[in-house]
CHARMM-style PDB file with segment names, atoms N, HN, CA, C and O in Angstrom:
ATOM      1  N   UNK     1     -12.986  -3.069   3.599  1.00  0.00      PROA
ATOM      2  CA  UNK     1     -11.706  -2.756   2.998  1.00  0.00      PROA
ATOM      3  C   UNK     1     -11.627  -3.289   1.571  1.00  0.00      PROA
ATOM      4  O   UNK     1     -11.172  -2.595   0.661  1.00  0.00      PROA
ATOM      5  N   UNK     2     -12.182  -4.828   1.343  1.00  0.00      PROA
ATOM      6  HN  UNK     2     -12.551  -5.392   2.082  1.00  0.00      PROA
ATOM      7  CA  UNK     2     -12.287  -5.151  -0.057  1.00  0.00      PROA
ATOM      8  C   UNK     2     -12.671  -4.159  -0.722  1.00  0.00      PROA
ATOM      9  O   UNK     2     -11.894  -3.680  -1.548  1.00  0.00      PROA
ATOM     10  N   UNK     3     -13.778  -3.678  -0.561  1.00  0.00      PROA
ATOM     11  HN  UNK     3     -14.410  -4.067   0.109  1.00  0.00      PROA
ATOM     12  CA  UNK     3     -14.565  -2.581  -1.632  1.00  0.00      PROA
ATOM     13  C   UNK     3     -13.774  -1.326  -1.801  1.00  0.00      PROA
ATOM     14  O   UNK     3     -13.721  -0.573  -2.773  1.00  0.00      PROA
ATOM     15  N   UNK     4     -13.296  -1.278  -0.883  1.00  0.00      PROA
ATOM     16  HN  UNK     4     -13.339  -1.890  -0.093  1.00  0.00      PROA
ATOM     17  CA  UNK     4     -12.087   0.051  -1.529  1.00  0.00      PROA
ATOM     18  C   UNK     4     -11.246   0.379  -2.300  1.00  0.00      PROA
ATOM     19  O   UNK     4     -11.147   1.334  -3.071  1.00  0.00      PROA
ATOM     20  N   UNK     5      -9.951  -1.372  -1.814  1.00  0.00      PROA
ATOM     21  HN  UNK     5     -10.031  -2.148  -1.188  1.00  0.00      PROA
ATOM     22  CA  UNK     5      -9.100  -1.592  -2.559  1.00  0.00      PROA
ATOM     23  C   UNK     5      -9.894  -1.821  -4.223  1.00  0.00      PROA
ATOM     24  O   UNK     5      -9.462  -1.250  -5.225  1.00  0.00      PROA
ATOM     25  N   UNK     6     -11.053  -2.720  -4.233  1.00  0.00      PROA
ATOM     26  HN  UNK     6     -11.404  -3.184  -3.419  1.00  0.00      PROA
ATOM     27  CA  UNK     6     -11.145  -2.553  -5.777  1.00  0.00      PROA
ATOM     28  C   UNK     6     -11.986  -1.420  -6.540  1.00  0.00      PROA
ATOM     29  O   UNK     6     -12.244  -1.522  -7.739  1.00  0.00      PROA
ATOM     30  N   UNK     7     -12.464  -0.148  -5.620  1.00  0.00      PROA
ATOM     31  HN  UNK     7     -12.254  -0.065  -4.646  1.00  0.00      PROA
ATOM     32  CA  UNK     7     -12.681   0.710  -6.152  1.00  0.00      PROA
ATOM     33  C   UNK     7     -11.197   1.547  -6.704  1.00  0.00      PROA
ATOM     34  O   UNK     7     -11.012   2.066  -7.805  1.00  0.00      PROA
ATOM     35  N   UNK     8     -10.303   1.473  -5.596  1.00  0.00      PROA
ATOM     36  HN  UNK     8     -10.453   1.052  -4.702  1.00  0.00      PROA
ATOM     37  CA  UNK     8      -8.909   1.697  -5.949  1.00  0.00      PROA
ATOM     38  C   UNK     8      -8.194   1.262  -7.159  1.00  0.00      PROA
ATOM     39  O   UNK     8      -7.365   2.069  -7.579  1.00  0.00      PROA
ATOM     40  N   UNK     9      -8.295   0.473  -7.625  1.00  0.00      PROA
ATOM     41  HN  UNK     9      -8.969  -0.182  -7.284  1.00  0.00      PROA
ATOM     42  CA  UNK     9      -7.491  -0.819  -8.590  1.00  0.00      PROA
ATOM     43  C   UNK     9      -8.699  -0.013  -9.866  1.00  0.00      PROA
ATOM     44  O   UNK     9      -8.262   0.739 -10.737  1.00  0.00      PROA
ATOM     45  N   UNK    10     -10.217  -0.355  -9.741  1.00  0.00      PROA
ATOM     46  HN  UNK    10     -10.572  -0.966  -9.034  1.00  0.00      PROA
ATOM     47  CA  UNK    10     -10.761   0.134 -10.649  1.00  0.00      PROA
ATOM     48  C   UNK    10     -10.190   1.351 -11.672  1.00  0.00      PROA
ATOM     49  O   UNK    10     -10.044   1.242 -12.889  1.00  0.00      PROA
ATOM     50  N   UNK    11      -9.917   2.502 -10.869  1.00  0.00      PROA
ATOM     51  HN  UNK    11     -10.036   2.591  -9.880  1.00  0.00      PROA
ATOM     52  CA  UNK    11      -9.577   3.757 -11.423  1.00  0.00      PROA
ATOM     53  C   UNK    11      -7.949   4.126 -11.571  1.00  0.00      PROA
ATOM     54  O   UNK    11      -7.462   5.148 -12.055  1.00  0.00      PROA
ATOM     55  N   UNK    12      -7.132   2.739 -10.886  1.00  0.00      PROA
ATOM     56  HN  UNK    12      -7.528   1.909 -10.493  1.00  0.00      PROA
ATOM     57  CA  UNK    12      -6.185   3.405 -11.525  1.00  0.00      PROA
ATOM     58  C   UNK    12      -5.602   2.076 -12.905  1.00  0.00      PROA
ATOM     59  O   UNK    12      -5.819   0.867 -12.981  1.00  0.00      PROA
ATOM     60  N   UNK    13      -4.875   2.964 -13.746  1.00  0.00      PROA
ATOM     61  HN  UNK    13      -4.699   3.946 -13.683  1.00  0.00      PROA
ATOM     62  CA  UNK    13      -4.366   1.823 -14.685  1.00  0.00      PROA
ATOM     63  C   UNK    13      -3.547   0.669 -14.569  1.00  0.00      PROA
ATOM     64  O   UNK    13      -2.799   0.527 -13.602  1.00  0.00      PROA
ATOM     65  N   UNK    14      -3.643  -0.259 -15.585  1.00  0.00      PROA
ATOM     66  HN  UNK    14      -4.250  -0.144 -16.371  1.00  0.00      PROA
ATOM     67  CA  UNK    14      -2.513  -0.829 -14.823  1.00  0.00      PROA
ATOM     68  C   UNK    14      -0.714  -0.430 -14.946  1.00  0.00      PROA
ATOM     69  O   UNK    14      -0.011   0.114 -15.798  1.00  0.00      PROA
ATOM     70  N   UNK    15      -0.529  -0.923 -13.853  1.00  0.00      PROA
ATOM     71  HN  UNK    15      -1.100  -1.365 -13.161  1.00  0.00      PROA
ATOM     72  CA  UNK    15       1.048  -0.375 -13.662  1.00  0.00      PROA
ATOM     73  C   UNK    15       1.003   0.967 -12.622  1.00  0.00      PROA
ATOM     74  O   UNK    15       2.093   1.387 -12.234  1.00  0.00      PROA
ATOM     75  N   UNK    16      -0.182   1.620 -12.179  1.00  0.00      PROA
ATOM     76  HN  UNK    16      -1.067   1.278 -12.494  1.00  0.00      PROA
ATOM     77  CA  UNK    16      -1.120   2.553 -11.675  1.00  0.00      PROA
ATOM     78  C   UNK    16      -0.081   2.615 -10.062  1.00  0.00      PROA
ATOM     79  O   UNK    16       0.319   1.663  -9.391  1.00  0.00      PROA
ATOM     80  N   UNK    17       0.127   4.191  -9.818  1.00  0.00      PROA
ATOM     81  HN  UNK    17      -0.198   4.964 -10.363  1.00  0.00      PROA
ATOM     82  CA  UNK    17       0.517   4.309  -8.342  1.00  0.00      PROA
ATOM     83  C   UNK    17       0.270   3.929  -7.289  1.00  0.00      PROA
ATOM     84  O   UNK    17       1.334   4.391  -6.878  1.00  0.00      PROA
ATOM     85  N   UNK    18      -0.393   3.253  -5.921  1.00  0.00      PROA
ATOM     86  HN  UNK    18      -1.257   2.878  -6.256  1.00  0.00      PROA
ATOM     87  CA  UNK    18      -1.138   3.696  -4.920  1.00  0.00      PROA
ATOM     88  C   UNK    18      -0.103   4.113  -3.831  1.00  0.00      PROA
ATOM     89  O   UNK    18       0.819   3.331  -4.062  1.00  0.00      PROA
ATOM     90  N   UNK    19       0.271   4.864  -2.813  1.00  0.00      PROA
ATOM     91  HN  UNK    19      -0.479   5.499  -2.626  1.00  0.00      PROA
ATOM     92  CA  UNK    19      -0.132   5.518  -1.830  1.00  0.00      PROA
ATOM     93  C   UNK    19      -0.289   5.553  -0.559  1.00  0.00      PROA
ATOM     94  O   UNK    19      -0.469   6.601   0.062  1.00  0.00      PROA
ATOM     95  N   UNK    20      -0.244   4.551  -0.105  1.00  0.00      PROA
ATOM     96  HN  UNK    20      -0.098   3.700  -0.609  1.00  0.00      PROA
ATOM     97  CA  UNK    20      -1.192   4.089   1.010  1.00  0.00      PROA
ATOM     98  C   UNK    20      -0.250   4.254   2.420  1.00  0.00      PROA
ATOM     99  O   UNK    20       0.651   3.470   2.716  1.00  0.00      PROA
ATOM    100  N   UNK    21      -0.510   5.027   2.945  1.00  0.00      PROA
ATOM    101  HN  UNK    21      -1.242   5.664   2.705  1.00  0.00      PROA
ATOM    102  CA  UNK    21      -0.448   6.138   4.621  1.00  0.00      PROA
ATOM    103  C   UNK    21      -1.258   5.250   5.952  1.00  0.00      PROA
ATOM    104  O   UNK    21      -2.472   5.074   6.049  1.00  0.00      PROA
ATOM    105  N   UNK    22      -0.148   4.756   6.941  1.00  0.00      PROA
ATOM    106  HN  UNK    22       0.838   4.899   6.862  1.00  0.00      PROA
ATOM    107  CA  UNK    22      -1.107   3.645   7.707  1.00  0.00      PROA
ATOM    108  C   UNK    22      -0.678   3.524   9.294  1.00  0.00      PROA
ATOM    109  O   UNK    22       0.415   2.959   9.326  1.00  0.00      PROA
ATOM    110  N   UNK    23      -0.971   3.731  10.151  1.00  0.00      PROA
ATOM    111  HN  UNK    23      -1.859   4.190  10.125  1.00  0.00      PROA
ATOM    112  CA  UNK    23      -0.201   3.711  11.600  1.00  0.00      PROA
ATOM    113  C   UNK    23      -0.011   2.248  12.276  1.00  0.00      PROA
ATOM    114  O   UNK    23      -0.999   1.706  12.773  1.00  0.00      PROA
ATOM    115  N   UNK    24       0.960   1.755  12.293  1.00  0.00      PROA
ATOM    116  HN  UNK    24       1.763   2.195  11.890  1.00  0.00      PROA
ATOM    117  CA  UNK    24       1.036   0.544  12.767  1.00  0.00      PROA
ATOM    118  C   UNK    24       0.802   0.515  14.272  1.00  0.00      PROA
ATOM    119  O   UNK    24       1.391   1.282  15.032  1.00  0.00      PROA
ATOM    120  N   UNK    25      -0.027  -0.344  14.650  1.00  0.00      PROA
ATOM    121  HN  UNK    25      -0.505  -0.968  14.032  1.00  0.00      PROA
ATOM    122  CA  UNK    25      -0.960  -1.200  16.174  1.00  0.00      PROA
ATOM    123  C   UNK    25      -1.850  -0.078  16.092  1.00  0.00      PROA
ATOM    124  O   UNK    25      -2.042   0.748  16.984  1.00  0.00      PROA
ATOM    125  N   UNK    26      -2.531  -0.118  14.626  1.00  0.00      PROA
ATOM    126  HN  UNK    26      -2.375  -0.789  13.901  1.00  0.00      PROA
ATOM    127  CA  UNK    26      -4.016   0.721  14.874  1.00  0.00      PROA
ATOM    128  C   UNK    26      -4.994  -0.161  13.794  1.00  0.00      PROA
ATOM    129  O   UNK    26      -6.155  -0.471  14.063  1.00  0.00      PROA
ATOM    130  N   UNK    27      -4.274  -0.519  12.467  1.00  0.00      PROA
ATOM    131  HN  UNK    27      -3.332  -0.267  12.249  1.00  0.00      PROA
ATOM    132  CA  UNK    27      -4.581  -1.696  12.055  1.00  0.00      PROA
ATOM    133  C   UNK    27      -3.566  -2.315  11.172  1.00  0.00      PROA
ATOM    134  O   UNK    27      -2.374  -2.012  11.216  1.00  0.00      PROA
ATOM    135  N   UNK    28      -4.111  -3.248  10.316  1.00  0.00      PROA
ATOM    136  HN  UNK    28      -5.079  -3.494  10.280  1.00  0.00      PROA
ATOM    137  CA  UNK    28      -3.234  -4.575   9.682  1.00  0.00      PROA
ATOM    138  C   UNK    28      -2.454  -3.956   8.894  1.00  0.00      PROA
ATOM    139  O   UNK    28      -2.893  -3.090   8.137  1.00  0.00      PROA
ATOM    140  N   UNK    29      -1.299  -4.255   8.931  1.00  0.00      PROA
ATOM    141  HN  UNK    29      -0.942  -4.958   9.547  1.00  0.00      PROA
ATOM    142  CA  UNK    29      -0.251  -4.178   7.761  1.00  0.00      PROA
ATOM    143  C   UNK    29      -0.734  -4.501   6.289  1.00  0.00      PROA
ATOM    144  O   UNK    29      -0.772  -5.709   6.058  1.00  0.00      PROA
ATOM    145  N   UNK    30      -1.078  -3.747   5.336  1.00  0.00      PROA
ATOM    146  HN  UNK    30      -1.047  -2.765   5.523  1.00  0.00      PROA
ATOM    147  CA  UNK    30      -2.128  -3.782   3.979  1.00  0.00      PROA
ATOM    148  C   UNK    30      -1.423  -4.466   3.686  1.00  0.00      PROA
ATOM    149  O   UNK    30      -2.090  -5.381   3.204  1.00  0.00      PROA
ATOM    150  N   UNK    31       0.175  -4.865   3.582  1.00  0.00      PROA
ATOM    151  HN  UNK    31       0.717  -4.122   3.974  1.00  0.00      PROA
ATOM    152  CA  UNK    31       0.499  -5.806   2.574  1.00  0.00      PROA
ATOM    153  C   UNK    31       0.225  -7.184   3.014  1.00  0.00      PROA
ATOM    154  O   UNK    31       0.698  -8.083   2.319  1.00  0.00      PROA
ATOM    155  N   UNK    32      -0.432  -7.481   4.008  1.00  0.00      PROA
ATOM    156  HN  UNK    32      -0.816  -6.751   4.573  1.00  0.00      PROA
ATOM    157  CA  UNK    32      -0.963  -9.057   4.420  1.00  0.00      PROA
ATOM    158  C   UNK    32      -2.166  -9.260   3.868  1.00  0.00      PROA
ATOM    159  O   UNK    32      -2.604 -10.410   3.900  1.00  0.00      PROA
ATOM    160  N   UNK    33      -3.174  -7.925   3.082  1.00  0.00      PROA
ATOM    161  HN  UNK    33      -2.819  -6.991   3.056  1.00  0.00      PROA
ATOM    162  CA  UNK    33      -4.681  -8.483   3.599  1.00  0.00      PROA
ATOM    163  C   UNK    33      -4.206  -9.278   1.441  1.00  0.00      PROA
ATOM    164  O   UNK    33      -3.486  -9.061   0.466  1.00  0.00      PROA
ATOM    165  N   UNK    34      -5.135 -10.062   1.886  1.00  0.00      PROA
ATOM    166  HN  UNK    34      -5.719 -10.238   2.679  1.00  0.00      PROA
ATOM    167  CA  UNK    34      -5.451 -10.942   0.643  1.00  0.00      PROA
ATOM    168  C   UNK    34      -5.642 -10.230  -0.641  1.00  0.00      PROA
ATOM    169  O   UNK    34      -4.912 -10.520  -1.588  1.00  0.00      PROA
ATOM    170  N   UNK    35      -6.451  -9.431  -0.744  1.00  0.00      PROA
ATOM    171  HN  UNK    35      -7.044  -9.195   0.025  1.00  0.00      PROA
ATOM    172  CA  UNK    35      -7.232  -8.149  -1.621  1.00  0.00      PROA
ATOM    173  C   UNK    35      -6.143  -7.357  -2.125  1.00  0.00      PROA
ATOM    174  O   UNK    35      -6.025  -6.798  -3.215  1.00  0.00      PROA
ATOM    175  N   UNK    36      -5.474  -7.402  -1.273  1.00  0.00      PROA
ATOM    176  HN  UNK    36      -5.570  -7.856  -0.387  1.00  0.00      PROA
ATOM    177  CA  UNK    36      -3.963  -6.076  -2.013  1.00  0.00      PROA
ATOM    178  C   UNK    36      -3.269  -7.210  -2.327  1.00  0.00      PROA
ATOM    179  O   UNK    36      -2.578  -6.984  -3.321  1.00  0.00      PROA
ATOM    180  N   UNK    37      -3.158  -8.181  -1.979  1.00  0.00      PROA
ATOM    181  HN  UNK    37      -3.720  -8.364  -1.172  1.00  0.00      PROA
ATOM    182  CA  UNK    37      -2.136  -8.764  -2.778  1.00  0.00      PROA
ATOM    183  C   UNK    37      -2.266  -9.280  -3.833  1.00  0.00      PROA
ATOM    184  O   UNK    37      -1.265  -9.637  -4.454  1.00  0.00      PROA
ATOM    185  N   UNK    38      -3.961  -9.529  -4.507  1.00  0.00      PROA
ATOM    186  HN  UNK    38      -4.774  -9.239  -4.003  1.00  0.00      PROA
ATOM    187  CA  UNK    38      -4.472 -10.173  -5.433  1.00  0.00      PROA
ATOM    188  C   UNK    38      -4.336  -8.738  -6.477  1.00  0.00      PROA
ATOM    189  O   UNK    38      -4.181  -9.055  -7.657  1.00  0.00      PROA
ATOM    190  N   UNK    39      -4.366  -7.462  -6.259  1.00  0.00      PROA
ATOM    191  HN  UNK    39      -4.492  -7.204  -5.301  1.00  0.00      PROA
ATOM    192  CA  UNK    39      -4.482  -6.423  -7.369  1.00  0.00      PROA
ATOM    193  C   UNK    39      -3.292  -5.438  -7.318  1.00  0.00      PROA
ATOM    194  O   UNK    39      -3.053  -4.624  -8.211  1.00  0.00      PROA
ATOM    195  N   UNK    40      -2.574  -5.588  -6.193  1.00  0.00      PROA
ATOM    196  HN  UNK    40      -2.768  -6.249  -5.467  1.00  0.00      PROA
ATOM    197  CA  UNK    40      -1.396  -4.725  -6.284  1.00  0.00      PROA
ATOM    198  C   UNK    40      -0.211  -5.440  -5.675  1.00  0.00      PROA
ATOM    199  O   UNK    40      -0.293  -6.365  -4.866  1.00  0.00      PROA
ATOM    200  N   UNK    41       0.944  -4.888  -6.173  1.00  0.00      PROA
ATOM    201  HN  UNK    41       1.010  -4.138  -6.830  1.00  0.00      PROA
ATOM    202  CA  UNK    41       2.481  -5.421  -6.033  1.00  0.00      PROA
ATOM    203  C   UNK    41       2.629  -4.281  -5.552  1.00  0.00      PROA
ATOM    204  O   UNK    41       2.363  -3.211  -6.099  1.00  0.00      PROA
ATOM    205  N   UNK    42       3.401  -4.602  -3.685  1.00  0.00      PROA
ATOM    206  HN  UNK    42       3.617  -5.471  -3.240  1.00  0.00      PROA
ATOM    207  CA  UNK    42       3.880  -4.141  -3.589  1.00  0.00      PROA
ATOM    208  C   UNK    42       5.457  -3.721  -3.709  1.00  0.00      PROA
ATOM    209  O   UNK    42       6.274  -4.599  -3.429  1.00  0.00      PROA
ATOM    210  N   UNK    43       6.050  -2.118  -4.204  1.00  0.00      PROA
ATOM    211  HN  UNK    43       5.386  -1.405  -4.431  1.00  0.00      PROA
ATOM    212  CA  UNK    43       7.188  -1.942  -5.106  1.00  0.00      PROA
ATOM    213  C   UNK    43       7.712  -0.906  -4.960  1.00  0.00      PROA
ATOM    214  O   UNK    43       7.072   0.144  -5.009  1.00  0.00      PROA
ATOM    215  N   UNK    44       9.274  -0.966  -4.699  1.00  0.00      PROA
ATOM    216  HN  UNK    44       9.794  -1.819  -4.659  1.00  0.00      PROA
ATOM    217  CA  UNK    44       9.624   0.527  -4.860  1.00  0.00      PROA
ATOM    218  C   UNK    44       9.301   1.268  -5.934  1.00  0.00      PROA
ATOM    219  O   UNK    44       8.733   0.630  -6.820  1.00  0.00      PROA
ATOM    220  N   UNK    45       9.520   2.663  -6.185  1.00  0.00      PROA
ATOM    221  HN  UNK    45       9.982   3.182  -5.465  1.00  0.00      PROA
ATOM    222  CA  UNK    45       9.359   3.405  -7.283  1.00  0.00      PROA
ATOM    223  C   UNK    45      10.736   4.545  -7.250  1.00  0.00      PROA
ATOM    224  O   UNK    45      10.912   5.658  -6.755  1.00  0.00      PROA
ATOM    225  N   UNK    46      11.339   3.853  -7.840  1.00  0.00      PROA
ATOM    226  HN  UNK    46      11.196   2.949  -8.242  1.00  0.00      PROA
ATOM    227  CA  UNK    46      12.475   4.669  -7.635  1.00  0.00      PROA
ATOM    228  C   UNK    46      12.507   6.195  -7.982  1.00  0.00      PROA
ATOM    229  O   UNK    46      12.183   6.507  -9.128  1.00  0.00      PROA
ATOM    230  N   UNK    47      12.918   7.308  -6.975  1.00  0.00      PROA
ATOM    231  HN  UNK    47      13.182   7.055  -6.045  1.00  0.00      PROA
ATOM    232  CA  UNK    47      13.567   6.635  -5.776  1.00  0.00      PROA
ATOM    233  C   UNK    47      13.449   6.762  -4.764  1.00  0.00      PROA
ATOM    234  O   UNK    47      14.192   7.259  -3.918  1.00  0.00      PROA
ATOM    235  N   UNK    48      12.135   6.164  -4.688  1.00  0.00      PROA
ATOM    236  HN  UNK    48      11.531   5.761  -5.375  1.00  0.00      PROA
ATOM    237  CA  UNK    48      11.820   5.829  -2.965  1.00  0.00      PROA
ATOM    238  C   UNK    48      11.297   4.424  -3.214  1.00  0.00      PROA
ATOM    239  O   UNK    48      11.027   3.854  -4.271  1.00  0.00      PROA
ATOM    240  N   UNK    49      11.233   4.045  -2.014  1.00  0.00      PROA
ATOM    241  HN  UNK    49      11.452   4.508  -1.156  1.00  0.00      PROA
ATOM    242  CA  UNK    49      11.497   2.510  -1.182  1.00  0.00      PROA
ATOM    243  C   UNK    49       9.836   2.378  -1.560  1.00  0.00      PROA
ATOM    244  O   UNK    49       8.985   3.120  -2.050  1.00  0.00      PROA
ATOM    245  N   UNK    50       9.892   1.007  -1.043  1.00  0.00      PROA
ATOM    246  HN  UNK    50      10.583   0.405  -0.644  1.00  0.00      PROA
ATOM    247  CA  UNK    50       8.568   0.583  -1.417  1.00  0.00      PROA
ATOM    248  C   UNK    50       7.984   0.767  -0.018  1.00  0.00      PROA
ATOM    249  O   UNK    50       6.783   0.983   0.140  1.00  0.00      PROA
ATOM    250  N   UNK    51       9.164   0.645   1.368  1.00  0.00      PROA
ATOM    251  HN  UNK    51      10.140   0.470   1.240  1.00  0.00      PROA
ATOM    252  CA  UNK    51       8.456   0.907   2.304  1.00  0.00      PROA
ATOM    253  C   UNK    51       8.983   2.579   3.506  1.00  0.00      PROA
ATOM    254  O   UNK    51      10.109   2.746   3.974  1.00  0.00      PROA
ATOM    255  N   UNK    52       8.229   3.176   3.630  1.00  0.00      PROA
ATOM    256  HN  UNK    52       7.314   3.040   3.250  1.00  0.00      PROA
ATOM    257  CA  UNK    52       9.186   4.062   4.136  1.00  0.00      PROA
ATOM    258  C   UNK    52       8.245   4.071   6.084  1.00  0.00      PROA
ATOM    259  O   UNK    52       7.130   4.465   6.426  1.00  0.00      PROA
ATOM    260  N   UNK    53       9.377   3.450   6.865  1.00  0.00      PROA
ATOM    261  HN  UNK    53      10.283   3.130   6.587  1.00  0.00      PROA
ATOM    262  CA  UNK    53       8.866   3.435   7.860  1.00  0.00      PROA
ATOM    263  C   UNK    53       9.904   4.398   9.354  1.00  0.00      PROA
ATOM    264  O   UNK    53      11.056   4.031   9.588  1.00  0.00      PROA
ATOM    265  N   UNK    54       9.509   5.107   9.853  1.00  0.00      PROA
ATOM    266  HN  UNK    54       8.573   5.404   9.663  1.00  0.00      PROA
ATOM    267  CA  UNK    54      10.240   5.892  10.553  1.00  0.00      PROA
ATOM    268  C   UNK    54      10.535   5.298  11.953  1.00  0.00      PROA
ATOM    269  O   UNK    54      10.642   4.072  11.929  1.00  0.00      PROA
ATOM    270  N   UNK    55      10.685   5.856  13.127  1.00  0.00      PROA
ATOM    271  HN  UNK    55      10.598   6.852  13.147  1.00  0.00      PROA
ATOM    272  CA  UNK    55      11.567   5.377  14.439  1.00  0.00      PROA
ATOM    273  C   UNK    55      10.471   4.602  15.101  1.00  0.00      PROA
ATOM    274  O   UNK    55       9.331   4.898  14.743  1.00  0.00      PROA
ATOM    275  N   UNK    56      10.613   3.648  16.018  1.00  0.00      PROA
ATOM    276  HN  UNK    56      11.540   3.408  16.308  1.00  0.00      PROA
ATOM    277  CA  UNK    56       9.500   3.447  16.890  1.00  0.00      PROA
ATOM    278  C   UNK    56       8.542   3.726  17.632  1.00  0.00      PROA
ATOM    279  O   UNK    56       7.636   3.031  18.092  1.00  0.00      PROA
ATOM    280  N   UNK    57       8.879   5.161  17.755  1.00  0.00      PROA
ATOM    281  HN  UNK    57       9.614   5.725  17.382  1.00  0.00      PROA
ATOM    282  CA  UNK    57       7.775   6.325  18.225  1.00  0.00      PROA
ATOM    283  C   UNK    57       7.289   7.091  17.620  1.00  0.00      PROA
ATOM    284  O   UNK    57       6.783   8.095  18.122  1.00  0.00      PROA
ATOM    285  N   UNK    58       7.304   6.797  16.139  1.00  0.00      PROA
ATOM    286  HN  UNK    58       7.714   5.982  15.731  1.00  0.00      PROA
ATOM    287  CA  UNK    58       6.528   7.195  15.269  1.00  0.00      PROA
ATOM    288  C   UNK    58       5.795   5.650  14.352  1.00  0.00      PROA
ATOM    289  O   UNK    58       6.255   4.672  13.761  1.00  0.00      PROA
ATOM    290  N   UNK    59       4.691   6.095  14.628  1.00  0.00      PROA
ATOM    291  HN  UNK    59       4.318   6.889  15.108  1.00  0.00      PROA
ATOM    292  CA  UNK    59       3.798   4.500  14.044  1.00  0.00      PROA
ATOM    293  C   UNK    59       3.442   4.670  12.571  1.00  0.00      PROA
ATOM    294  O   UNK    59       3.200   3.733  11.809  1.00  0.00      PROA
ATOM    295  N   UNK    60       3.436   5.842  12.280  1.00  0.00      PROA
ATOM    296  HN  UNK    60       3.633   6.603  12.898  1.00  0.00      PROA
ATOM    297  CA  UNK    60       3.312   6.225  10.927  1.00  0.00      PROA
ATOM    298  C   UNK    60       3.913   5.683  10.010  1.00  0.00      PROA
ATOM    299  O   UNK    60       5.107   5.561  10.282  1.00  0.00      PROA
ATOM    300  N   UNK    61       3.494   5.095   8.532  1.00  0.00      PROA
ATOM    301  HN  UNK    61       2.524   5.194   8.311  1.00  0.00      PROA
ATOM    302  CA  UNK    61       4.288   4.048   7.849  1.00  0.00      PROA
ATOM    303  C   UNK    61       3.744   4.778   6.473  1.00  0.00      PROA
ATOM    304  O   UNK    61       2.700   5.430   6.424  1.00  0.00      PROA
ATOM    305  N   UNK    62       4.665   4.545   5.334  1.00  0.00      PROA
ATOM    306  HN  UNK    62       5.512   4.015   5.374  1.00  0.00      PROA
ATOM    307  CA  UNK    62       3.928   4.430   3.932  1.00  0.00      PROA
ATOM    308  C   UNK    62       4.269   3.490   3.461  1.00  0.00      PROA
ATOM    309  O   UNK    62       5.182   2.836   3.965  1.00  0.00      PROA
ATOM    310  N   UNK    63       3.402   2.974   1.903  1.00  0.00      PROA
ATOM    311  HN  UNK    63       2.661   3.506   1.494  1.00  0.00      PROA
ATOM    312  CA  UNK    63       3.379   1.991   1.076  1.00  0.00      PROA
ATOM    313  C   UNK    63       3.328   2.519   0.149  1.00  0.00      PROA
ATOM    314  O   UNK    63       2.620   3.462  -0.202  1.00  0.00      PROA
ATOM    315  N   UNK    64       4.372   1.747  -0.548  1.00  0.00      PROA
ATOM    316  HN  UNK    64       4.948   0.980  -0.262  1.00  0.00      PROA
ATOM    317  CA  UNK    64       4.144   2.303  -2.619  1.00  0.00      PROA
ATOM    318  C   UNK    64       3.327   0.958  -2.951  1.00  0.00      PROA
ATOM    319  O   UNK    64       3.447   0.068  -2.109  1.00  0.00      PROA
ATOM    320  N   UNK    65       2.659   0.739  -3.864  1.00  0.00      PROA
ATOM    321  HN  UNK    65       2.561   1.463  -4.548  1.00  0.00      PROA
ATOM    322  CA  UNK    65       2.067  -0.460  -4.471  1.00  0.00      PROA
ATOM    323  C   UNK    65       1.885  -0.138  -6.057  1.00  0.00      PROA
ATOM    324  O   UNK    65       1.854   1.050  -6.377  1.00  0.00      PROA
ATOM    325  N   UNK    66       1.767  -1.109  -7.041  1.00  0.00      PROA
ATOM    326  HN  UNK    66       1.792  -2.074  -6.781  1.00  0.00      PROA
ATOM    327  CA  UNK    66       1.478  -0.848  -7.994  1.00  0.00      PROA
ATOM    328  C   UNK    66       0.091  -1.697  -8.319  1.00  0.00      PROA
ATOM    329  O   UNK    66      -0.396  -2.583  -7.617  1.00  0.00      PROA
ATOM    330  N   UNK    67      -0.368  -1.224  -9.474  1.00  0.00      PROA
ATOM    331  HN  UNK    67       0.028  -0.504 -10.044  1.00  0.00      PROA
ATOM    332  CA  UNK    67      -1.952  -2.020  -9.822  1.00  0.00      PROA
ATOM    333  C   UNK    67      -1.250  -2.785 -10.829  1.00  0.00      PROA
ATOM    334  O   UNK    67      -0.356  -2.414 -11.591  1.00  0.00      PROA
ATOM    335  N   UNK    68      -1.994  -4.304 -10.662  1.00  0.00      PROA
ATOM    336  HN  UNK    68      -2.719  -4.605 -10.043  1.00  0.00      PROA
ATOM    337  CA  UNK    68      -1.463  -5.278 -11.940  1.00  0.00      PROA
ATOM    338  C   UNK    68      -2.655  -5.198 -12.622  1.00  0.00      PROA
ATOM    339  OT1 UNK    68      -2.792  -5.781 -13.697  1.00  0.00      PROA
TER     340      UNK     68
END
């Protein structure tokens, strides 16, 4: 996952979008792992939320983050 996030961070600028689409109890919540928190803030972008997470029977989650 390290090598991603900083292939990620690599190509975008800073202040840079990411994106990130994730099903919760399949794996870790990205905003815990160490690596995203060292190159991206996570942030709304108005105007949407920084987190957009739907009902409990849907595990599906997004993340806005920005690249510092």
């Amino acid at each position: 996952m390290n090598e991603t996030l900083d292939a990620l961070h690599q190509v975008l600028a800073p202040g840079g979008i990411l994106l990130v689409g994730w099903n919760r109890g399949l794996i870790a919540d990205p905003c815990g792992l160490p690596r995203m928190q060292a190159l991206f803030r996570h942030q709304a972008v108005p105007p949407l939320p920084a987190r957009k997470a739907f009902s409990d029977h849907i595990r599906h989650v997004y993340d806005l983050f920005r690249a510092v």
